[in-house]
ZALO-25406 format. One line per field, with one value per atom (N, C-alpha, C): x negated, y, z negated; residue in three letters; atom name. Coordinates in steps of 0.05 Angstrom, whole numbers, plus 5000, padded with zeros to 4 digits. Layout:
BEGIN
xx <- (X_...)
yy <- (Y_...)
zz <- (Z_...)
vodren <- (ala_...)
voba <- (CA_...)
END
This chain:
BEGIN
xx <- (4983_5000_4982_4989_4972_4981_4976_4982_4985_4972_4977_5001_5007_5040_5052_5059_5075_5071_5059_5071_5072_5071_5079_5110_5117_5144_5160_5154_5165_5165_5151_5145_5170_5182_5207_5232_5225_5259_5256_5290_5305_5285_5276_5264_5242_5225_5203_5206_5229_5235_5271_5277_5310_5302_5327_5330_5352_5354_5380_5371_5382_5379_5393_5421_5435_5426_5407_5398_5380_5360_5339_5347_5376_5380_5391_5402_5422_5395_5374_5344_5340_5338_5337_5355_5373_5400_5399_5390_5387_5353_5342_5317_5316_5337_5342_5347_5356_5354_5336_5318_5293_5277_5284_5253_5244_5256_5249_5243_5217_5221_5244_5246_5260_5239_5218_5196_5176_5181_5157_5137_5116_5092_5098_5102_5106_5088_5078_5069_5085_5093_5104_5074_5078_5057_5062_5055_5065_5078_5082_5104_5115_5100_5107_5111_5133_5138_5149_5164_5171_5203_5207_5238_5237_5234_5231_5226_5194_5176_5195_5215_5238_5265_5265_5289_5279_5260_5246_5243_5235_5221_5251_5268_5294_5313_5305_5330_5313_5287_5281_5265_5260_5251_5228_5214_5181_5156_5135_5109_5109_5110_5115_5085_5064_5043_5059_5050_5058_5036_5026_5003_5010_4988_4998_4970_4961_4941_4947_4975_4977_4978_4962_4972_4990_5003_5031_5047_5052_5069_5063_5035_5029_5048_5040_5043_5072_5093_5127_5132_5111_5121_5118_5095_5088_5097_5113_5125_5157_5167_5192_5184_5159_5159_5161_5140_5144_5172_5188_5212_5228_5231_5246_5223_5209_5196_5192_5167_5171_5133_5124_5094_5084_5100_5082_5081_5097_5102_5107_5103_5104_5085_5066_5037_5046_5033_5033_4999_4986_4957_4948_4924_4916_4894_4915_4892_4903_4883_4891_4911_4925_4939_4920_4895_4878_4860_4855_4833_4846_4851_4870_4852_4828_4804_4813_4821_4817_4836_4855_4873_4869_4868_4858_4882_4873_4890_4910_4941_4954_4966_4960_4968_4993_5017_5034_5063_5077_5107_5123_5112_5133_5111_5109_5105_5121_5119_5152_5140_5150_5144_5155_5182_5196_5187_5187_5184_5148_5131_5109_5085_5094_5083_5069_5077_5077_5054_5043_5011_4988_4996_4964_4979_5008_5019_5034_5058_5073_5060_5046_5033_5012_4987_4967_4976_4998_5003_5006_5021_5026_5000_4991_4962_4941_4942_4916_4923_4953_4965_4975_4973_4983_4976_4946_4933_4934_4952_4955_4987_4990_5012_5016_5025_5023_5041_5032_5047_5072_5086_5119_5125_5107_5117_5133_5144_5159_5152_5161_5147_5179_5175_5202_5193_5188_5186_5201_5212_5228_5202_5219_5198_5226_5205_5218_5212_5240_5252_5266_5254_5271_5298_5327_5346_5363_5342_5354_5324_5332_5300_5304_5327_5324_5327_5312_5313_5320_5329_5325_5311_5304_5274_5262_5281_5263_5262_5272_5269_5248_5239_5218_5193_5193_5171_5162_5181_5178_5157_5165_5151_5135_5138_5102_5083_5091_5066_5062_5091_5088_5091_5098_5094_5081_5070_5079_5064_5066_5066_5100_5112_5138_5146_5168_5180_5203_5210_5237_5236_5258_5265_5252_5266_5244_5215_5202_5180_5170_5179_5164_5163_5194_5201_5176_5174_5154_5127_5108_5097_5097_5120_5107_5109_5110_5109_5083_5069_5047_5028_5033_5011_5024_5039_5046_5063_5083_5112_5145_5153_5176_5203_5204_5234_5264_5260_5291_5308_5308_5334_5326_5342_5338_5362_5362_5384_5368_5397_5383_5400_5388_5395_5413_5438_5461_5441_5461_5449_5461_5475_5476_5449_5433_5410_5391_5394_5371_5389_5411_5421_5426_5438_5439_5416_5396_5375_5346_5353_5328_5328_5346_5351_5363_5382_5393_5379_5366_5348_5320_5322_5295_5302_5319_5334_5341_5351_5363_5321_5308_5283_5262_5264_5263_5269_5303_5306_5301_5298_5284_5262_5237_5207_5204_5237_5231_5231_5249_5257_5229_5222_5198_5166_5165_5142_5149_5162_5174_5149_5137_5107_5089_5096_5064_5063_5048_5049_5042_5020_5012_5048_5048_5081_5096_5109_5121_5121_5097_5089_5096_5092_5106_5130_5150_5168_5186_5176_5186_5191_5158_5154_5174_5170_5202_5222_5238_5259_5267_5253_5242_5254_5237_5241_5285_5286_5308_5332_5331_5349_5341_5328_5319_5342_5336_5351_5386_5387_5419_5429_5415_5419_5413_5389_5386_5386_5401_5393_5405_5428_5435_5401_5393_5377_5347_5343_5320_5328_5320_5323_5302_5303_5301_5316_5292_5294_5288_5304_5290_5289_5262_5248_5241_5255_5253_5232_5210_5199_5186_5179_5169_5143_5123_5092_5094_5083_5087_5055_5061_5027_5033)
yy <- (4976_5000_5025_5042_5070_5085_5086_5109_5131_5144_5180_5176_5158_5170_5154_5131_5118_5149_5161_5186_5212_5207_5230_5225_5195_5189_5196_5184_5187_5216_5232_5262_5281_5287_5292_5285_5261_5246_5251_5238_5242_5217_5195_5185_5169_5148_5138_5105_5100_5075_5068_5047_5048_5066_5075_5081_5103_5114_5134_5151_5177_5184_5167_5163_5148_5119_5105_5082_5086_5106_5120_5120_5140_5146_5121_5104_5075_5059_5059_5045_5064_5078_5094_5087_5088_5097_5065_5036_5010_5007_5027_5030_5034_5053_5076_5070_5033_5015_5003_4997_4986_5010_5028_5051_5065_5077_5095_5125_5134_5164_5182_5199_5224_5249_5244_5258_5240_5225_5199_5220_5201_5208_5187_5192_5178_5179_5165_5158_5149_5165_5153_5149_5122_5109_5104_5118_5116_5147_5164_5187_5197_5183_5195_5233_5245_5272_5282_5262_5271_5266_5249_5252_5236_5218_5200_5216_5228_5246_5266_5277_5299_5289_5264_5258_5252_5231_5230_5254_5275_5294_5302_5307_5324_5302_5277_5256_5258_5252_5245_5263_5286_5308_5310_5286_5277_5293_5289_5293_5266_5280_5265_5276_5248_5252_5230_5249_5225_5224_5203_5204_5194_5208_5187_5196_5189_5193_5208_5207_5229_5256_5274_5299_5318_5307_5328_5312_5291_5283_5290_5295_5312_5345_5354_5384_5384_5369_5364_5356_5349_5338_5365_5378_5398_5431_5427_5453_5444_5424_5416_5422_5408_5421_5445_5468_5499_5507_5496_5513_5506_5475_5484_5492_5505_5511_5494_5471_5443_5443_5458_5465_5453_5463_5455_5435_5412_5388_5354_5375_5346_5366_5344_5343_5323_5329_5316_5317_5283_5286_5273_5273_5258_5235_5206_5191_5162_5145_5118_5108_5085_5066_5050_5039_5016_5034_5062_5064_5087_5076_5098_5100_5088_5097_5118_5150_5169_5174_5155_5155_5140_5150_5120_5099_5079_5059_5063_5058_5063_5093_5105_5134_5139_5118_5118_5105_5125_5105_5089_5095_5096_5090_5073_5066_5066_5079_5073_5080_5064_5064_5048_5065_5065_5058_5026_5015_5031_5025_5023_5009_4990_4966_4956_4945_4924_4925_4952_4957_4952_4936_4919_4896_4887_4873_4868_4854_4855_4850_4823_4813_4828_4831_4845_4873_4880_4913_4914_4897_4891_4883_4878_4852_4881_4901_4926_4947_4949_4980_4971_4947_4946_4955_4958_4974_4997_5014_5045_5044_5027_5032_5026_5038_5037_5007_4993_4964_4970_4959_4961_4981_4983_5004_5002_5018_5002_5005_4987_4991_4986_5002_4999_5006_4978_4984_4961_4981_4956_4947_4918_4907_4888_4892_4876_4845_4837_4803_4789_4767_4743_4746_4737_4746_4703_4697_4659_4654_4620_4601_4595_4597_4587_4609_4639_4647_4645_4660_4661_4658_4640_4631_4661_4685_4700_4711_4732_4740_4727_4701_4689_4695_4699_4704_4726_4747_4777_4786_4782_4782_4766_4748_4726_4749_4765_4787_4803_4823_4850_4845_4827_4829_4799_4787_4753_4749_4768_4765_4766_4765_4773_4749_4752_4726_4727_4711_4706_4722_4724_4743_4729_4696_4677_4683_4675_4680_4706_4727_4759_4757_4748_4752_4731_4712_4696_4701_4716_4732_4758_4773_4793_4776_4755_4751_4729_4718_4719_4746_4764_4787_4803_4794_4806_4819_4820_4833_4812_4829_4818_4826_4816_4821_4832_4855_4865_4860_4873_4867_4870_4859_4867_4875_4885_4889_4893_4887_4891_4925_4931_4956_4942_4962_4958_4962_4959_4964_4988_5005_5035_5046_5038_5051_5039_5021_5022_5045_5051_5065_5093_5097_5122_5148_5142_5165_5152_5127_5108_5102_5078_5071_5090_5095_5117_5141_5163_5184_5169_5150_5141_5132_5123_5110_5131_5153_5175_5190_5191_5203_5183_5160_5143_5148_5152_5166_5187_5217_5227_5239_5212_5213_5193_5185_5170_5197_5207_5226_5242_5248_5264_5253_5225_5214_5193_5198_5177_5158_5178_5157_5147_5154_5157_5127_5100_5078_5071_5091_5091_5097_5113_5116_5100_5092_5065_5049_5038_5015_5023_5041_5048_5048_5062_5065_5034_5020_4993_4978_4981_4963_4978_4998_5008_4996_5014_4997_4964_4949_4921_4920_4933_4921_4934_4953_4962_4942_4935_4914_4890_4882_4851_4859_4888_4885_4881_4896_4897_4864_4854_4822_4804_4804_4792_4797_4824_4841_4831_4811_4789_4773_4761_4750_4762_4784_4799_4825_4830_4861_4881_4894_4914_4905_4888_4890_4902_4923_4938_4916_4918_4904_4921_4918_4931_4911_4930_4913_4926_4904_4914_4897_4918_4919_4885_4870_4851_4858_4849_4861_4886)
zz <- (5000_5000_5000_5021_5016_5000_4978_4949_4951_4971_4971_4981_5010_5016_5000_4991_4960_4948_4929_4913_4929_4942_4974_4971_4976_4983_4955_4940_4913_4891_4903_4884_4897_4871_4869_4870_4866_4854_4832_4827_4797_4782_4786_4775_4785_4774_4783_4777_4762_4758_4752_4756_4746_4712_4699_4687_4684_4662_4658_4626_4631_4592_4578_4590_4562_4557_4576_4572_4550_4552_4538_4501_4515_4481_4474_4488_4483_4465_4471_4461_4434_4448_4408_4388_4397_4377_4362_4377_4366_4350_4357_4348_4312_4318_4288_4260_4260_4239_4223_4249_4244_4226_4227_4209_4222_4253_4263_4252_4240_4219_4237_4223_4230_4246_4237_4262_4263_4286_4296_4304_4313_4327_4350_4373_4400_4418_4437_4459_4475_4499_4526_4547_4549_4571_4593_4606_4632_4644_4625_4625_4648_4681_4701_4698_4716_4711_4675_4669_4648_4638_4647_4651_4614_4619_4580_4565_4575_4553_4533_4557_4542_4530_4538_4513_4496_4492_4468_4447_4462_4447_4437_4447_4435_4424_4426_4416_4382_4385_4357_4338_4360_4342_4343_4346_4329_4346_4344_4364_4388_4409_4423_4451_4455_4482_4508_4528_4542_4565_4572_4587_4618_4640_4664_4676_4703_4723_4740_4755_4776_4766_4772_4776_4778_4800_4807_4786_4773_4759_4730_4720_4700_4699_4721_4729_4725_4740_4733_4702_4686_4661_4645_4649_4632_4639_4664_4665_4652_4648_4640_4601_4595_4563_4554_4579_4581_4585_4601_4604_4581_4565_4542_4514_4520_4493_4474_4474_4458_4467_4462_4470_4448_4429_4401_4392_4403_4385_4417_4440_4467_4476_4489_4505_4530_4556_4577_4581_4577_4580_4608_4618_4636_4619_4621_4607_4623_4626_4637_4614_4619_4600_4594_4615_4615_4592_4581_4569_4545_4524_4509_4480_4486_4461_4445_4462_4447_4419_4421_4397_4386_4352_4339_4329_4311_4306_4291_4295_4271_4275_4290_4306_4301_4311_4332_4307_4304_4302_4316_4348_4363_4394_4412_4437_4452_4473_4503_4522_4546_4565_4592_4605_4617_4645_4656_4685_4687_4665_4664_4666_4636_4633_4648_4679_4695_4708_4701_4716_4707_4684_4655_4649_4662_4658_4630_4621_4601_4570_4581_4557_4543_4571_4565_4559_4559_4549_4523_4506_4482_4467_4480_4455_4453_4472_4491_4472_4461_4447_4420_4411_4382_4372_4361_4343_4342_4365_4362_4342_4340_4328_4296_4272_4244_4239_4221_4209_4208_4222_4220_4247_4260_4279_4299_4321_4338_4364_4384_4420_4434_4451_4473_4499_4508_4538_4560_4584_4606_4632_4630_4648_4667_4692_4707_4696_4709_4691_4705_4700_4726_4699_4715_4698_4702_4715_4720_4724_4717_4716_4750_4768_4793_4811_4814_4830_4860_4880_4906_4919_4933_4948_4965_4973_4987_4972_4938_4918_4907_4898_4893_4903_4934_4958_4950_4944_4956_4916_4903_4886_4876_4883_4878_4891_4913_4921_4906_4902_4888_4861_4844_4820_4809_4818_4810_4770_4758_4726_4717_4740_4724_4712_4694_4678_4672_4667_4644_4621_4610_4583_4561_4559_4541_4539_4562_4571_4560_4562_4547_4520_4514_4483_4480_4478_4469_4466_4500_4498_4470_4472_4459_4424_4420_4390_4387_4408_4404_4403_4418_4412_4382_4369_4339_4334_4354_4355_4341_4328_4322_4351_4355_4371_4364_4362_4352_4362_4390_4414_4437_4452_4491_4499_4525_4534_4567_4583_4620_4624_4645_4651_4666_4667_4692_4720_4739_4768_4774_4760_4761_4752_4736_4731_4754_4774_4794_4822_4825_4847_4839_4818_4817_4814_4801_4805_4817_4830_4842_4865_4870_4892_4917_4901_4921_4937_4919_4925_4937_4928_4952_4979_4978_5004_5020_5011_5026_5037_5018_5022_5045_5047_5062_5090_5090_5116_5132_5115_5118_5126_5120_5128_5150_5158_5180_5208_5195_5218_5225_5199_5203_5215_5210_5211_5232_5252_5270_5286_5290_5315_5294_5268_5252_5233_5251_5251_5212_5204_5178_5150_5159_5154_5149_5182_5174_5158_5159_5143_5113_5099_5077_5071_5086_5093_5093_5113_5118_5082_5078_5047_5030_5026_5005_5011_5039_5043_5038_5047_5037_5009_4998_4957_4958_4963_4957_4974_4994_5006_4996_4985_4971_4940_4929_4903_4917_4936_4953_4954_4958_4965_4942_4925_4909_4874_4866_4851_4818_4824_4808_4792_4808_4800_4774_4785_4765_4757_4749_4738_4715_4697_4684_4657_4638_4607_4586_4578_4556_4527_4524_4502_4476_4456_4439_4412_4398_4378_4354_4335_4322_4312_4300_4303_4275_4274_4252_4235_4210_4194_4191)
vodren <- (unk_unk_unk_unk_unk_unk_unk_unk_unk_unk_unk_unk_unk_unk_unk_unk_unk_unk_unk_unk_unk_unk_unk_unk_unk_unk_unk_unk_unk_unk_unk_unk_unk_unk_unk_unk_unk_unk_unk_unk_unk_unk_unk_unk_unk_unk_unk_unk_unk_unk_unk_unk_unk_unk_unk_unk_unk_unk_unk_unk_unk_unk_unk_unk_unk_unk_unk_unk_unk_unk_unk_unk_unk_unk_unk_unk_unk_unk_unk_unk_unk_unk_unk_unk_unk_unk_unk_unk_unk_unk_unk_unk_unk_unk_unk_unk_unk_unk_unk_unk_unk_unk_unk_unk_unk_unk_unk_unk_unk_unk_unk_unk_unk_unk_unk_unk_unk_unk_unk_unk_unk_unk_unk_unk_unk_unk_unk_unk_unk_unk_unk_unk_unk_unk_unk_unk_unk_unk_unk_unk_unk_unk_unk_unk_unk_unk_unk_unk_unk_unk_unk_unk_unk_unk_unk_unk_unk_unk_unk_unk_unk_unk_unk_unk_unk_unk_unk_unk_unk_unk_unk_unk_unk_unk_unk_unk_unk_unk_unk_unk_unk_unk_unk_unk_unk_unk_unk_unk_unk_unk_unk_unk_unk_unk_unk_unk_unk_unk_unk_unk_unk_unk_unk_unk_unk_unk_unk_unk_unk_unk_unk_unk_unk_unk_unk_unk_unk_unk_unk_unk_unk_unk_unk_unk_unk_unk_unk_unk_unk_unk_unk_unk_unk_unk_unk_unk_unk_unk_unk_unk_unk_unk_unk_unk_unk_unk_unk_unk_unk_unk_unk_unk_unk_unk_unk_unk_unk_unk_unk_unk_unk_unk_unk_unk_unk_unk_unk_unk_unk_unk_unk_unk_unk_unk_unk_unk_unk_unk_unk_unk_unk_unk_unk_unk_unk_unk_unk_unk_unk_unk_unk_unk_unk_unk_unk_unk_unk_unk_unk_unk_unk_unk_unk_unk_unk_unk_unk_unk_unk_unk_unk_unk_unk_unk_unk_unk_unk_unk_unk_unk_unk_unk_unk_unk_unk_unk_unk_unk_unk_unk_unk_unk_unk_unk_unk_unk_unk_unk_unk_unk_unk_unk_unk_unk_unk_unk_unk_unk_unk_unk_unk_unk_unk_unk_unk_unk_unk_unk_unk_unk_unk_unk_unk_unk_unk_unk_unk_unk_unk_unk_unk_unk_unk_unk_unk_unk_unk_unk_unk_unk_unk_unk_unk_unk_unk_unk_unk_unk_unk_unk_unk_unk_unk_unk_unk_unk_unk_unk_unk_unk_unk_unk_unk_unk_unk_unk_unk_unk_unk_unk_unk_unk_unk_unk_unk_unk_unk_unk_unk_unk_unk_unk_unk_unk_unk_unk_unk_unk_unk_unk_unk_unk_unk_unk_unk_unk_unk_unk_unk_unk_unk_unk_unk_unk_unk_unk_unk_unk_unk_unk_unk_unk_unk_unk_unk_unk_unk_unk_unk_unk_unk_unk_unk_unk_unk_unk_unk_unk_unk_unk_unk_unk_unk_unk_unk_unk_unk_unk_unk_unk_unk_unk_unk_unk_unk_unk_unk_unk_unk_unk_unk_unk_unk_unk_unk_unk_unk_unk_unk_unk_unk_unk_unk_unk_unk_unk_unk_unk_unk_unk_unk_unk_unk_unk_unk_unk_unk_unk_unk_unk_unk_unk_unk_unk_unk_unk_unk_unk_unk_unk_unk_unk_unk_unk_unk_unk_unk_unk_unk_unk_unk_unk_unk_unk_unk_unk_unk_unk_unk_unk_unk_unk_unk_unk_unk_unk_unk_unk_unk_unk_unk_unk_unk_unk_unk_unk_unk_unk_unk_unk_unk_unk_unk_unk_unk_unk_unk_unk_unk_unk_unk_unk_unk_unk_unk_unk_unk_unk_unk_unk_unk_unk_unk_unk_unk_unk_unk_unk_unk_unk_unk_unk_unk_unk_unk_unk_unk_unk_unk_unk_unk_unk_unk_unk_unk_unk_unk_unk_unk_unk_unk_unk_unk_unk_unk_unk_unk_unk_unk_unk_unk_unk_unk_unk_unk_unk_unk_unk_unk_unk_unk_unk_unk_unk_unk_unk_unk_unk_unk_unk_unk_unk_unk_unk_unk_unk_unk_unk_unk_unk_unk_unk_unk_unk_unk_unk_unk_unk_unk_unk_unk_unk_unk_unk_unk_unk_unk_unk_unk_unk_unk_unk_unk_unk_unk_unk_unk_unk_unk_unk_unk_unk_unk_unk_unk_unk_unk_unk_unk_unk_unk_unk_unk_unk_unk_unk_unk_unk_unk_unk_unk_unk_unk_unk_unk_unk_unk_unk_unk_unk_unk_unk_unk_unk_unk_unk_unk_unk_unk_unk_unk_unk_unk_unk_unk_unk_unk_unk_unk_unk_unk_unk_unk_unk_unk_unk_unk_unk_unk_unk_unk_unk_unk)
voba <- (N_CA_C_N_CA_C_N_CA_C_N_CA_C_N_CA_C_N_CA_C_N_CA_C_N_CA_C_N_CA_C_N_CA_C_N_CA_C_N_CA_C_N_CA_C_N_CA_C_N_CA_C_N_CA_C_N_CA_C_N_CA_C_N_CA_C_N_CA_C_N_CA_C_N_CA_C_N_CA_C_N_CA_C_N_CA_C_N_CA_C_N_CA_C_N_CA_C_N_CA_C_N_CA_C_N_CA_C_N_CA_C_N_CA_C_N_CA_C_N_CA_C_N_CA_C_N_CA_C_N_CA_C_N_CA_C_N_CA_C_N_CA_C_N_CA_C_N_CA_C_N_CA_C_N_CA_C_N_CA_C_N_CA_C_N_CA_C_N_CA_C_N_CA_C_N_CA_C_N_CA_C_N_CA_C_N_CA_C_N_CA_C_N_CA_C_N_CA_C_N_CA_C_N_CA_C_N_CA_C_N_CA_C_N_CA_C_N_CA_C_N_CA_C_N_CA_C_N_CA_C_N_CA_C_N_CA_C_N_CA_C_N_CA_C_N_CA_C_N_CA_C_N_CA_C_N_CA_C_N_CA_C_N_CA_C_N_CA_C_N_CA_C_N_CA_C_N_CA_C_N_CA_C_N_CA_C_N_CA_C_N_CA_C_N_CA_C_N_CA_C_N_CA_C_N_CA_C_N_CA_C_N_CA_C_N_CA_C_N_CA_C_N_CA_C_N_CA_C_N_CA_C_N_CA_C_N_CA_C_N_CA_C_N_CA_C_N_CA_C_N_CA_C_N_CA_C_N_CA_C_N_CA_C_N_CA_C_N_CA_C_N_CA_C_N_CA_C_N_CA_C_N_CA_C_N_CA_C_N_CA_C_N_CA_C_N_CA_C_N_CA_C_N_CA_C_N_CA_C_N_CA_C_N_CA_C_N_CA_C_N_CA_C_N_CA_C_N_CA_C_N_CA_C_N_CA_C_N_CA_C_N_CA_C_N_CA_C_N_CA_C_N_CA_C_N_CA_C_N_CA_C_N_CA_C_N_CA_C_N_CA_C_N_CA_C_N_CA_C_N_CA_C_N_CA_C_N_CA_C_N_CA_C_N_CA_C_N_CA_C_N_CA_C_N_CA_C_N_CA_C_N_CA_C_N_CA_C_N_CA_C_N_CA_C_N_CA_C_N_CA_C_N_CA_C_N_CA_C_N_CA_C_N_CA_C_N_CA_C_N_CA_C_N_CA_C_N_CA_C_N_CA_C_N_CA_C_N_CA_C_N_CA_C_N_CA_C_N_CA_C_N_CA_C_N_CA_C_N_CA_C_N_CA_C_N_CA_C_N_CA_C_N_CA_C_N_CA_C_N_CA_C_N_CA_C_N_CA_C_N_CA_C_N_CA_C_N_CA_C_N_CA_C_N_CA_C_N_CA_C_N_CA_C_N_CA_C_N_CA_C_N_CA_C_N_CA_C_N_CA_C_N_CA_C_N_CA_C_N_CA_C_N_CA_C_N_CA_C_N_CA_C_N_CA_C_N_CA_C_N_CA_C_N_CA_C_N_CA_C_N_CA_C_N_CA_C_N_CA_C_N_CA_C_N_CA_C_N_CA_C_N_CA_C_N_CA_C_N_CA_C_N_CA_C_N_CA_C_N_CA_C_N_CA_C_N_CA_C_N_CA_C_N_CA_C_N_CA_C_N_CA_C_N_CA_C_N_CA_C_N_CA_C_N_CA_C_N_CA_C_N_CA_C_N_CA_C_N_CA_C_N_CA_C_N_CA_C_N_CA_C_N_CA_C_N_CA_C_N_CA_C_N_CA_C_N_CA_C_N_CA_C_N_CA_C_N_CA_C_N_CA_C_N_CA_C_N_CA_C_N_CA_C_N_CA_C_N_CA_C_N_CA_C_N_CA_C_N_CA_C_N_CA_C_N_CA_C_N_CA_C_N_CA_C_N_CA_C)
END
């Protein structure tokens, strides 16, 4: 995949993964039992533009960083903290997920990271960030999830490429309680949260850069592969999906 046009294609949508606020706050609000403080210290991993970073910051009050690599998606996160005045207490940093040294252990009330994960993989993301988090702490992040043990043979194909760490819900939950997590709850995102600020606006932006980039063979090929994943969920979208994994730190 050529990456500059992948976030070429994708810079300026409503989002960067399925998701929704009220899914967002729907994860909090089941969070809020477990010992969630009243002003966490949070990390959003992954923070993309910012869309998480700011409910977080206004659902729970707390200090809230949220880290990513791209640039323009730094620059959309941190003019969204400037315009509601939240300077003092949410940060948008430039830091890898793979290298998060600069925070020490035990930092963190609170980990999230919305259709993130999947890029250090599920397991290894959990076992890589525990220690940023205080004993009893909590992690919420969605990962793509086989949603049946007998998938669709071209659903099967199409991600053995683009994701083939994916799993079963068993399979994570089990994962994340070997790397030292208790399992609070899960839940799958509806398929309103992959069309309405995802699927959709990409699909429509899709068309778009066809019109615009009609001869331009490099293009295509991007173009094509999106469309691809988004008519595979059209057809096969029963089968996998988007699990918000909710936990807590054990020790």
């Amino acid at each position: 995949m050529d990456m500059d046009r992948f976030f070429t294609l994708h810079d300026g949508l409503p989002r960067q993964a399925p998701g929704s606020d009220a899914i967002t706050q729907d994860a909090l609000r089941r969070l809020r039992p477990y010992g969630l403080p009243d002003d966490p210290v949070v990390l959003d991993i992954g923070c993309g533009p910012g869309r998480s970073l700011m409910m977080l910051a206004r659902v729970t009050g707390g200090r809230v960083t949220g880290i990513d690599v791209h640039p323009p998606f730094l620059a959309e996160a941190q003019r969204r903290i400037n315009e509601a005045g939240l300077g003092r207490r949410v940060w948008a940093e430039r830091c890898s997920m793979t290298d998060l040294g600069g925070y020490p252990p035990g930092m963190f009330d609170l980990l999230w990271g919305e259709g993130s994960i999947y890029i250090v993989g599920f397991a290894e993301g959990l076992e890589r960030w525990r220690h940023l988090l205080k004993p009893g702490g909590l992690a919420a992040f969605t990962e793509l999830t086989w949603l049946t043990e007998n998938p669709p043979a071209d659903a099967r194909a199409f991600w053995a490429d683009a994701y083939p760490r994916m799993a079963t819900e068993a399979a994570n939950r089990a994962a994340a309680e070997r790397a030292g997590y208790r399992v609070l709850d899960t839940f799958t995102l509806p398929a309103s949260a992959w069309w309405d600020e995802y699927y959709g606006p990409l699909e429509a932006r899709i068309g778009e850069f066809r019109e615009r980039y009609a001869h331009d063979e490099a293009w295509t090929a991007v173009l094509d592969a999106s469309q691809a994943e988004i008519d595979l969920y059209r057809r096969f979208g029963a089968s996998y999906g988007y699990v918000f994994y909710l936990l807590q730190r054990g020790g």
